[in-house]
N, C-alpha and C positions, 0 to 999 in steps of 0.2 A: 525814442525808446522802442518804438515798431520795428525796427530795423535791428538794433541787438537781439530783444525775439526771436526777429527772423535769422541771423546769424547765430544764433547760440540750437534751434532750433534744428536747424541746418550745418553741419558739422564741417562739412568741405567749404559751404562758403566763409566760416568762422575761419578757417586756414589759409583760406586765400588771401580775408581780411589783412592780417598780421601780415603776410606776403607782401600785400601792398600798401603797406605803409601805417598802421595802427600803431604797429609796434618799432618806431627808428633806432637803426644801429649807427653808434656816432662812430664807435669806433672800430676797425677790424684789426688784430694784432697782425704787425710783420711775419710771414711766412718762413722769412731767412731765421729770426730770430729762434720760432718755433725749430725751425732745422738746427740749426746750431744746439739747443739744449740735448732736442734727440739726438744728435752724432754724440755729443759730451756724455749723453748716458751711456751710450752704445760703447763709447771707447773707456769708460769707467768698466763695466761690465767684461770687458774683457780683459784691460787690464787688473782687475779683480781675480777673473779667474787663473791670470796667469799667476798672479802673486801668492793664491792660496794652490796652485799646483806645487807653485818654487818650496813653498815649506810642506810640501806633504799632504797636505790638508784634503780630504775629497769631497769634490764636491758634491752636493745635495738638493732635494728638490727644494727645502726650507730655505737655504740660499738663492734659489730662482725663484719661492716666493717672496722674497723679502723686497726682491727686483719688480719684482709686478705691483708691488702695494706702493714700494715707493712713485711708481710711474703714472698708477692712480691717484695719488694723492697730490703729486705735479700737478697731474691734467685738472684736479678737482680745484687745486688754487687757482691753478691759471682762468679757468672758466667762471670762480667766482669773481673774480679780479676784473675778467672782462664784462660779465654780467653789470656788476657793482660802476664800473666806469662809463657803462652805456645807460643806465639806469641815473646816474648823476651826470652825467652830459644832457639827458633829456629832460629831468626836471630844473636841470638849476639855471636858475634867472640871468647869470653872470655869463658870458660866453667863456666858458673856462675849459680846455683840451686836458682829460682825462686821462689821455694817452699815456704820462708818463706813469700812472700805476699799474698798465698790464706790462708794456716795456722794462719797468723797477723791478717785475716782480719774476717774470722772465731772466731779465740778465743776472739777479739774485738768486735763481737755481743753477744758471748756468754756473755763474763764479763758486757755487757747490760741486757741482761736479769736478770742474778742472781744479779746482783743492783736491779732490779729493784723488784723481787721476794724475799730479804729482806727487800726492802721499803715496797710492799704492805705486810706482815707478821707483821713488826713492827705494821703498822695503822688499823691490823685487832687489835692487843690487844697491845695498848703502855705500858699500866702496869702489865704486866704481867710477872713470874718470864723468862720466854721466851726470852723475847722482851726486860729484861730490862738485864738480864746476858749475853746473845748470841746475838740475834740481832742486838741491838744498839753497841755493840762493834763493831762489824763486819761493820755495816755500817758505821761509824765514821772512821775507817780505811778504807774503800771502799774509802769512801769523802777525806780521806787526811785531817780529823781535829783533827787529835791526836797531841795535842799542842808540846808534847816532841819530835815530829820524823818530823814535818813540819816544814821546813826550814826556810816555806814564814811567819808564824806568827812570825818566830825572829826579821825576817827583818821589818814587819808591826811593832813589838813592836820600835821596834827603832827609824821607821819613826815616829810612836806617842811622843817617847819619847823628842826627837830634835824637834818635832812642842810645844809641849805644853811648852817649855823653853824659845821660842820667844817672845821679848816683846809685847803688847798688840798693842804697835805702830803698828805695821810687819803686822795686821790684817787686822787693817783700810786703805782707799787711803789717800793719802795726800791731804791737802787742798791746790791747787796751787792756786787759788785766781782769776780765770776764770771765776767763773760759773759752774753753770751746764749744762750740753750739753740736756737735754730736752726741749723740749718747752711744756710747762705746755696752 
């Protein structure tokens, strides 16, 4: 207890303490990974700006704030994510690698970005041999609307199919012979 005292007392050696070892970092995120997101914003951002040049659009500083909040709010996931994974690496009993939730949560902004860096691509030229061999595939596979590999339109076809077989009765309410519950 003398020695917290003395470290809590003492402010540089309290800093030092953490430095050396009070506080363990299990895990440090890959550097490439961080890179990769920041290029992905980087080429978001500009393809943005090209996209809202092609239609007119001018650009504004609400627009490059929108870019600074999103880029904070990245950094603020990413650092709780790492926080939260070195903080459950260090209490928890089990030897369990926490890695894969700052990696998850990283490669999940990225795979936002490059959505969203073939969306604006596609709407700078929709008809273009580009946009209509590469882009649009890719993004219809991004979305999950590739009708042969999406499970849920089977199932939507079916629920269509069983509704439209119902008789026309099955639509309407019945007439129980009440009334109606409005008062006109």
């Amino acid at each position: 207890m003398k020695s917290l005292f003395a470290a809590w007392q003492y402010k540089p050696l309290l800093l030092s303490a953490f430095a050396w070892g009070w506080f363990e970092v299990e895990f440090i995120p890959a550097p490439m990974r961080i890179f990769f997101l920041g290029a992905a914003m980087a080429i978001d951002l500009a393809s943005g700006l090209v996209k809202s040049w092609k239609n007119g659009h001018i650009t504004t500083s609400a627009g490059f704030q929108r870019s600074v909040v999103k880029l904070s709010r990245y950094c603020s996931v990413i650092i709780a994510t790492w926080f939260l994974a070195n903080i459950l690496g260090t209490v928890s009993p089990a030897n369990i690698d926490y890695a894969y939730m700052v990696n998850g949560t990283i490669g999940f902004l990225t795979f936002i970005e490059i959505y969203s860096i073939f969306e604006n691509v596609y709407e700078i030229d929709p008809t273009g041999p580009l946009s209509r061999y590469l882009v649009g595939p890719v993004l219809k596979i991004l979305k999950g609307n590739m009708n042969r590999f999406n499970p849920f339109n089977k199932l939507n076809d079916h629920d269509n199919d069983t509704n439209s077989k119902q008789p026309d009765s099955m639509d309407k309410p019945a007439d129980t012979g009440t009334g109606s519950l409005r008062s006109d």
